[in-house]
One Martini backbone bead per residue (centre of mass of N, CA, C, O) as a GRO file, in nm:
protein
  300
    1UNK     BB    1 -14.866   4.029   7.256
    2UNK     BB    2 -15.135   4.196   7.320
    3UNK     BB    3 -15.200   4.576   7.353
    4UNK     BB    4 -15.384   4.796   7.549
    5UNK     BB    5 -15.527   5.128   7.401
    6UNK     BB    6 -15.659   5.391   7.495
    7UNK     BB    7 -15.926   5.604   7.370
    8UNK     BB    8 -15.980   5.928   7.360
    9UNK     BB    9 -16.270   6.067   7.246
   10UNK     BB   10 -16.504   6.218   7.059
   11UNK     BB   11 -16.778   6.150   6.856
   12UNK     BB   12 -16.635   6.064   6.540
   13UNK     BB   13 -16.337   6.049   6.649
   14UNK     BB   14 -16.232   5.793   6.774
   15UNK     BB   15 -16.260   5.588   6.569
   16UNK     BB   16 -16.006   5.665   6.415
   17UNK     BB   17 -15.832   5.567   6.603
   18UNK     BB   18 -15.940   5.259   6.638
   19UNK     BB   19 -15.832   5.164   6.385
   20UNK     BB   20 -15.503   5.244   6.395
   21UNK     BB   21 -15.477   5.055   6.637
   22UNK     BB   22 -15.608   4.763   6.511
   23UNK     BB   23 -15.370   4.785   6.260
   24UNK     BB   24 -15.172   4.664   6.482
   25UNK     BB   25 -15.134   4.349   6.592
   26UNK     BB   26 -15.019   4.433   6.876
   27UNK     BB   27 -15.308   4.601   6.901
   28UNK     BB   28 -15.541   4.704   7.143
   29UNK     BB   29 -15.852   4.874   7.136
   30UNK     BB   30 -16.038   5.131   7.368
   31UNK     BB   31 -16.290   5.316   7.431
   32UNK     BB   32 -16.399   5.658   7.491
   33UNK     BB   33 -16.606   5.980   7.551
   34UNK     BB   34 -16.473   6.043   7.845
   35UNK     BB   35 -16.343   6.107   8.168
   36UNK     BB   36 -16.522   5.947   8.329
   37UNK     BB   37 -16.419   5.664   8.173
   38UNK     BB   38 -16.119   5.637   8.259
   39UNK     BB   39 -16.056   5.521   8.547
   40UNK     BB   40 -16.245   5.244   8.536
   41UNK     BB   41 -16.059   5.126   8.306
   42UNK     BB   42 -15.786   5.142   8.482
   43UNK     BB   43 -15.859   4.977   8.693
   44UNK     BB   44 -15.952   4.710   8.484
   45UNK     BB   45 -15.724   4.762   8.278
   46UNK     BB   46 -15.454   4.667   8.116
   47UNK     BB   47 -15.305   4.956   8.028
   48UNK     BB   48 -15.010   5.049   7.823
   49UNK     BB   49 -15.193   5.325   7.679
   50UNK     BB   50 -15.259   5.651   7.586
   51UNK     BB   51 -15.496   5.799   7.393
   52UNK     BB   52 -15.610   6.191   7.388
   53UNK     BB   53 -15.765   6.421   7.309
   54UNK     BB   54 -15.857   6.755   7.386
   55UNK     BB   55 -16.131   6.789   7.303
   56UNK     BB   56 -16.411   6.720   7.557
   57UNK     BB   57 -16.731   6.691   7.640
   58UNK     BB   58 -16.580   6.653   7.961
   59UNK     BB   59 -16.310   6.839   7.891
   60UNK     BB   60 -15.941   6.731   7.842
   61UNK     BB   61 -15.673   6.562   7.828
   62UNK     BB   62 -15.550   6.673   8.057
   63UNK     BB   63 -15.773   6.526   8.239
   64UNK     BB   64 -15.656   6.264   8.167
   65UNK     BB   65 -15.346   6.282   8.265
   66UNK     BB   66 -15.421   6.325   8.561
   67UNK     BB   67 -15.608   6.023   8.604
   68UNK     BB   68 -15.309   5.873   8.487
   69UNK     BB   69 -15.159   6.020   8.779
   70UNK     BB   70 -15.398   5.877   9.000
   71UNK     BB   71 -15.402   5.535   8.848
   72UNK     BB   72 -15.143   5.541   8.643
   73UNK     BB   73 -14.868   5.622   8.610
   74UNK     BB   74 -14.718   5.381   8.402
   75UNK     BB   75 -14.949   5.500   8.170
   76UNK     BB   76 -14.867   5.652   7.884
   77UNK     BB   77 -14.909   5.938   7.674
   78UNK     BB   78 -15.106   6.061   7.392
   79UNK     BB   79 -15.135   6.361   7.219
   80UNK     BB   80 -15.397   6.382   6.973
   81UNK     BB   81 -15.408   6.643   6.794
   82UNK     BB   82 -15.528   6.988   6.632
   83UNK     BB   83 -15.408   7.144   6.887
   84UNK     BB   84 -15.206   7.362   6.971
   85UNK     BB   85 -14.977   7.404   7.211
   86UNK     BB   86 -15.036   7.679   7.288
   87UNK     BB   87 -15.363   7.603   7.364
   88UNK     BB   88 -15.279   7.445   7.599
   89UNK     BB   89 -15.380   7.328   7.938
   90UNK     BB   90 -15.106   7.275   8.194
   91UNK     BB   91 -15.246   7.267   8.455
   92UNK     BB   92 -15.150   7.042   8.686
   93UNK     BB   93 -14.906   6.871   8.460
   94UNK     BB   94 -14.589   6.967   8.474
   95UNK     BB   95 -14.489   6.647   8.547
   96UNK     BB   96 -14.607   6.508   8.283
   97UNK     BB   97 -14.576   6.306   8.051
   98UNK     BB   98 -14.632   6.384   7.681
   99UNK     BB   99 -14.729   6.314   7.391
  100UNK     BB  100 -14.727   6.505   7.084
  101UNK     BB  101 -14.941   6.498   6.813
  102UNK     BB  102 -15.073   6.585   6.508
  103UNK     BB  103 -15.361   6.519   6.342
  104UNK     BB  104 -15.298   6.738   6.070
  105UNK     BB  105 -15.142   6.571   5.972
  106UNK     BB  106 -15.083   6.312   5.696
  107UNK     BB  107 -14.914   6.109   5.867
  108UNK     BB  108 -15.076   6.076   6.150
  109UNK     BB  109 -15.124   5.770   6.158
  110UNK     BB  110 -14.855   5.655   6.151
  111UNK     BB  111 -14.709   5.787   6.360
  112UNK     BB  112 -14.886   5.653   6.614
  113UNK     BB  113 -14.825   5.451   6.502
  114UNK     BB  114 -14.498   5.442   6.657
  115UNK     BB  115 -14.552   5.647   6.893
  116UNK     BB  116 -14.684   5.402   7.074
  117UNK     BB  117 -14.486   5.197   7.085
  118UNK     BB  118 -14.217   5.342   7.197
  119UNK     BB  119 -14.363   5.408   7.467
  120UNK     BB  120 -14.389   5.156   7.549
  121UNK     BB  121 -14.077   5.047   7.567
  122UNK     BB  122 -13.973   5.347   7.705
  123UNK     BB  123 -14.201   5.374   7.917
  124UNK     BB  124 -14.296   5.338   8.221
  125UNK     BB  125 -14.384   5.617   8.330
  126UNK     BB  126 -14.564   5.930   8.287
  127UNK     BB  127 -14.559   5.952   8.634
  128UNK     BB  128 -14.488   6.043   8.964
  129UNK     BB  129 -14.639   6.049   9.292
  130UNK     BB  130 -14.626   6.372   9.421
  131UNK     BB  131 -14.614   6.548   9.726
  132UNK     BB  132 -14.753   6.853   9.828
  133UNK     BB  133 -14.466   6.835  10.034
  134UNK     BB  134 -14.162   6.773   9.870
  135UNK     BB  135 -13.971   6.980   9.995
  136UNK     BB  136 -13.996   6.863  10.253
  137UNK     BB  137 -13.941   6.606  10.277
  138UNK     BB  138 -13.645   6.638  10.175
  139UNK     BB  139 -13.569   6.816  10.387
  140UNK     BB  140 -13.582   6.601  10.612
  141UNK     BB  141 -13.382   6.395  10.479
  142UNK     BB  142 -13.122   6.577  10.462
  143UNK     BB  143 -13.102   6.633  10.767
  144UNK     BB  144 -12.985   6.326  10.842
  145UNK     BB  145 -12.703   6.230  10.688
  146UNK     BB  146 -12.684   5.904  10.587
  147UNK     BB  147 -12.378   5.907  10.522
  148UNK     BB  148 -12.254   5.965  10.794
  149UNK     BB  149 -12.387   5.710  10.940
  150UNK     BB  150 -12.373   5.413  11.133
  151UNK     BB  151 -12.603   5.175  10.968
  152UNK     BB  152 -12.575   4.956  10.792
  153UNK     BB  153 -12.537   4.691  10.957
  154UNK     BB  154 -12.806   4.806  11.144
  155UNK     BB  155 -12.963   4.674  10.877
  156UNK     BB  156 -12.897   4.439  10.767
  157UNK     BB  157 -12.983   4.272  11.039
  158UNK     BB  158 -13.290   4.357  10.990
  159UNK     BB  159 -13.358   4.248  10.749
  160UNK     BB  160 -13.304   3.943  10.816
  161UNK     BB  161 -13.499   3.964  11.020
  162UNK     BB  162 -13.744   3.994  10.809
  163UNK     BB  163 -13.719   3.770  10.610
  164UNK     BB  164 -13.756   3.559  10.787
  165UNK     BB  165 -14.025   3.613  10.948
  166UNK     BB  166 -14.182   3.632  10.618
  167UNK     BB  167 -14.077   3.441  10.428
  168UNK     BB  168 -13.896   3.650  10.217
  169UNK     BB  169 -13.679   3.715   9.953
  170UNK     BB  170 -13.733   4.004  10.027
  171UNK     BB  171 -13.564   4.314  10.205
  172UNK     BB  172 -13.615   4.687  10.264
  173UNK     BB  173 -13.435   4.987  10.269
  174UNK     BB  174 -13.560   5.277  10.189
  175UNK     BB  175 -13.498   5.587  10.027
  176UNK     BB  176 -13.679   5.898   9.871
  177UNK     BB  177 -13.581   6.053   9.656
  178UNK     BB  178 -13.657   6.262   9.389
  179UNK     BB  179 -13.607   6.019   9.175
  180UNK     BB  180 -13.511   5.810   9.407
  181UNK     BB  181 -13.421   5.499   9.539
  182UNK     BB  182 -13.248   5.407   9.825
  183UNK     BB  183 -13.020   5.121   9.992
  184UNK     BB  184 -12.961   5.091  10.250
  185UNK     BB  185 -13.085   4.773  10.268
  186UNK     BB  186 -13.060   4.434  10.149
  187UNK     BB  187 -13.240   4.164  10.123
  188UNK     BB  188 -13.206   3.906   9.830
  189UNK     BB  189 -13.035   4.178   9.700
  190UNK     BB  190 -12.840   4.393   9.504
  191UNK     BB  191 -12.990   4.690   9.548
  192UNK     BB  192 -12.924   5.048   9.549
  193UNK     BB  193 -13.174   5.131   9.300
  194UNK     BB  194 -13.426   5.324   9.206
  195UNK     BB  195 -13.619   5.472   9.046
  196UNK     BB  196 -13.933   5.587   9.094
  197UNK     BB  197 -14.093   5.497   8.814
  198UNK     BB  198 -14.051   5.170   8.913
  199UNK     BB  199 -14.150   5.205   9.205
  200UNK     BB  200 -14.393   5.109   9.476
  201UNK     BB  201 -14.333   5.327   9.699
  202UNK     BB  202 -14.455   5.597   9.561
  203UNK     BB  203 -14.740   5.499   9.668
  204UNK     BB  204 -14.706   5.413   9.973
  205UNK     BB  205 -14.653   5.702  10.065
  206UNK     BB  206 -14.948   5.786  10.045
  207UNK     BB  207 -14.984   5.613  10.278
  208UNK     BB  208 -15.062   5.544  10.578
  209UNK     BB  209 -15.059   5.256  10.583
  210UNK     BB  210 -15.006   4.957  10.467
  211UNK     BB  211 -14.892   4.859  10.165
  212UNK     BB  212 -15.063   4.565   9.950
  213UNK     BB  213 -14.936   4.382   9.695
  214UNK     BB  214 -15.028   4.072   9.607
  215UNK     BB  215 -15.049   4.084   9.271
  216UNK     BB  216 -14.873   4.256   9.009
  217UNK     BB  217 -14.998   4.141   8.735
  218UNK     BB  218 -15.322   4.233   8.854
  219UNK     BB  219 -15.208   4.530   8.839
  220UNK     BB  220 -15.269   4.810   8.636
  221UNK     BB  221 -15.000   4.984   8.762
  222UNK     BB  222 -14.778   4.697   8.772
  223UNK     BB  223 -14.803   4.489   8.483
  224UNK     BB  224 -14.596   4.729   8.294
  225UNK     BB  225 -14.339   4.694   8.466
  226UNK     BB  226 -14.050   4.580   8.362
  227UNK     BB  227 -13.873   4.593   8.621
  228UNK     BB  228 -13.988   4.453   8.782
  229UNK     BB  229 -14.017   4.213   8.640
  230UNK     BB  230 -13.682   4.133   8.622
  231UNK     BB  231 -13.689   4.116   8.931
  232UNK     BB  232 -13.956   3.923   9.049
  233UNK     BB  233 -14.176   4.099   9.106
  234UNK     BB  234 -14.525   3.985   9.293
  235UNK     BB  235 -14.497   4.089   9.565
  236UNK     BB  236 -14.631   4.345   9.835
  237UNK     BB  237 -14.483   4.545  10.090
  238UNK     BB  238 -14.537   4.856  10.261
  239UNK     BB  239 -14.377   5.119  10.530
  240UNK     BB  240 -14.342   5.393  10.688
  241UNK     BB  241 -14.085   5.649  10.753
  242UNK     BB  242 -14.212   5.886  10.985
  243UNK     BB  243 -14.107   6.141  11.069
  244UNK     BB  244 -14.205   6.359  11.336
  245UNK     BB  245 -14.305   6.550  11.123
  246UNK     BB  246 -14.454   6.337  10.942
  247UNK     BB  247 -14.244   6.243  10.720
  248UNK     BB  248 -14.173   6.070  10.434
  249UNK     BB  249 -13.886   5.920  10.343
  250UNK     BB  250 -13.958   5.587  10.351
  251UNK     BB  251 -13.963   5.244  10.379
  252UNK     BB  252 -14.039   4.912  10.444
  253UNK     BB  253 -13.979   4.590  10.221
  254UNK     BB  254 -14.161   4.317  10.089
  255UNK     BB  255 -14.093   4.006   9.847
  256UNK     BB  256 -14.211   3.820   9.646
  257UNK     BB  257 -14.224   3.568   9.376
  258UNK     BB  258 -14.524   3.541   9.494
  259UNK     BB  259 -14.814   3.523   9.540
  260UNK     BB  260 -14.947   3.756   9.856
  261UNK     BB  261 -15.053   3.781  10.161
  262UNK     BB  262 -15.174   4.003  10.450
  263UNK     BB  263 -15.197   4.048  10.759
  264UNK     BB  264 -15.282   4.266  11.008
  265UNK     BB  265 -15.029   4.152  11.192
  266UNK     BB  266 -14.819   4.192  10.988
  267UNK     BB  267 -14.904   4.478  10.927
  268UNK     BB  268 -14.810   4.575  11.215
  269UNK     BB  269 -14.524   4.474  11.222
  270UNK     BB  270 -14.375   4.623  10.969
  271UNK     BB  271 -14.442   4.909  11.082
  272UNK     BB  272 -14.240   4.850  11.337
  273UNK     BB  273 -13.978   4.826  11.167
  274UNK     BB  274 -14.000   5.099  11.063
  275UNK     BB  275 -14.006   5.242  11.362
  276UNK     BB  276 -13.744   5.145  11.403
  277UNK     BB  277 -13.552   5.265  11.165
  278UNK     BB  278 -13.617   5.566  11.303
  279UNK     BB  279 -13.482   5.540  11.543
  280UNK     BB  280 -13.216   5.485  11.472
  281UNK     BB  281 -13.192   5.754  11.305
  282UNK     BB  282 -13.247   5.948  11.541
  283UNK     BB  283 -12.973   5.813  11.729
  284UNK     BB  284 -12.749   5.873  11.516
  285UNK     BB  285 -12.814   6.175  11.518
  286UNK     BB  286 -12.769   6.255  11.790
  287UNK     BB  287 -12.516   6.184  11.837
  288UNK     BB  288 -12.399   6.360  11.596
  289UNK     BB  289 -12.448   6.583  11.720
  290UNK     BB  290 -12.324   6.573  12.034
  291UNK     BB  291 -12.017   6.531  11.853
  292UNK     BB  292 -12.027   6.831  11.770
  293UNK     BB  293 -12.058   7.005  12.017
  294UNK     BB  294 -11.811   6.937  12.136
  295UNK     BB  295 -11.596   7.000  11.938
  296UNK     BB  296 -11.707   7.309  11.932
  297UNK     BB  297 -11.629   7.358  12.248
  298UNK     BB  298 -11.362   7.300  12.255
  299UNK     BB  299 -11.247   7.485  12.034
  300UNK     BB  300 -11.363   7.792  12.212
   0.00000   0.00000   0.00000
């Protein structure tokens, strides 16, 4: 299967960049000449790797990769120049993974494809999109101590619940960890945890309401996404655990092996059973508050 990589330069150069690339069996090549025409290429086109230059004519490749960490951050970054790594800017760039390649090396052609195919292979996200308050959102799960909690069963009862009402294969509550998600029940899989990097719900955590892929092969966010194809998520739908301080924990979230839509009221449906959940986690930490507080007072 031919695999299509954006490649990004001014022009003059960006040429021989797609030279380069459409010179492997493997890959094929669509070029942009700017900053402003990478969003729209990444919206449309299932883009497996983005090769991109540093000094572009609006703007530098750091811009191209803030770019590629809204709009598709599953999709890894090669940054070609002849600019020394001292002169790159990366401001607001610091959490996303780049390869660096020196385009002034002698072997640089050679080397660019080696390094695009490894990355494609190797890189499932060049980077995942963590919420500007993620310091306090930790710090509000940190302090439910839900491995303390007595909850596995009634969760676990929920998901069974949540999969049977929407007839779908899987069902789960995760929580979202700094790097990973982890899974208080799963209905129709064994699944304990999953990178952040793999999950789609570190998506659907920055949106309001429920977040639904239809059909995730045809989403280029998560179509070269190898982890969800190995689990055969074709379809997804999650909801926010929003705790009171406004702060979002974790999912609810149903998984089908088929493409699937969901009505208004599903999706009103499922958003009640995450607000369920959290409730359930609410009143497990009151009962465990107050009896720290019984003991603390026996004891005094």
């Amino acid at each position: 299967m031919t695999r299509t990589v954006l490649c990004v330069d001014s022009e003059g150069r960006v040429d021989s960049v797609v030279e380069t690339i459409d010179a492997s069996d493997e890959l094929r090549a669509i070029e942009a000449t700017s900053t402003d025409d990478v969003a729209s290429i990444l919206e449309n086109e299932a883009v497996v790797c983005v090769v991109t230059g540093y000094d572009l004519p609006d703007g530098t490749g750091m811009d191209v990769v803030r770019t590629i960490r809204a709009h598709a951050p599953q999709t890894p970054c090669v940054l070609f120049t002849d600019v020394p790594p001292g002169e790159i800017d990366t401001t607001s760039a610091e959490e996303s993974i780049v390869e660096y390649l020196n385009r002034g090396l002698p072997d640089a052609a050679e080397r660019l494809e080696f390094v695009v195919n490894d990355v494609i292979e190797h890189s499932a996200q060049v980077s995942f999109l963590r919420p500007s308050d993620e310091d306090e959102r930790l710090e509000t799960l940190a302090g439910y101590e839900v491995d303390e909690l007595p909850i596995e069963d009634s969760f676990g009862r929920l998901t069974d619940l949540i999969a049977d009402h929407f007839d779908v294969a899987v069902s789960f509550v995760g929580l979202i960890e700094a790097e990973e998600e982890n899974f208080l029940a799963c209905t129709g899989a064994d699944w304990e945890s999953l990178t952040r990097e793999d999950t789609i719900c570190t998506h659907s955590m920055l949106q309001e309401d429920v977040m639904v892929v239809e059909d995730i092969t045809a989403d280029s966010r998560f179509s070269e996404n190898d982890q969800l194809q190995n689990l055969g998520i074709v379809s997804y739908a999650g909801a926010n655990m929003t705790a009171p301080n406004g702060q979002v924990i974790g999912q609810v979230c149903v998984l089908d092996h088929e493409p699937r839509q969901y009505t208004e009221p599903e999706r009103e449906t499922l958003q009640q059973y995450a607000d369920t959940v959290m409730e359930i986690l609410e009143l497990r930490q009151r009962l465990r508050d107050a009896g720290r507080a019984t003991v603390e007072g026996a004891s005094q």
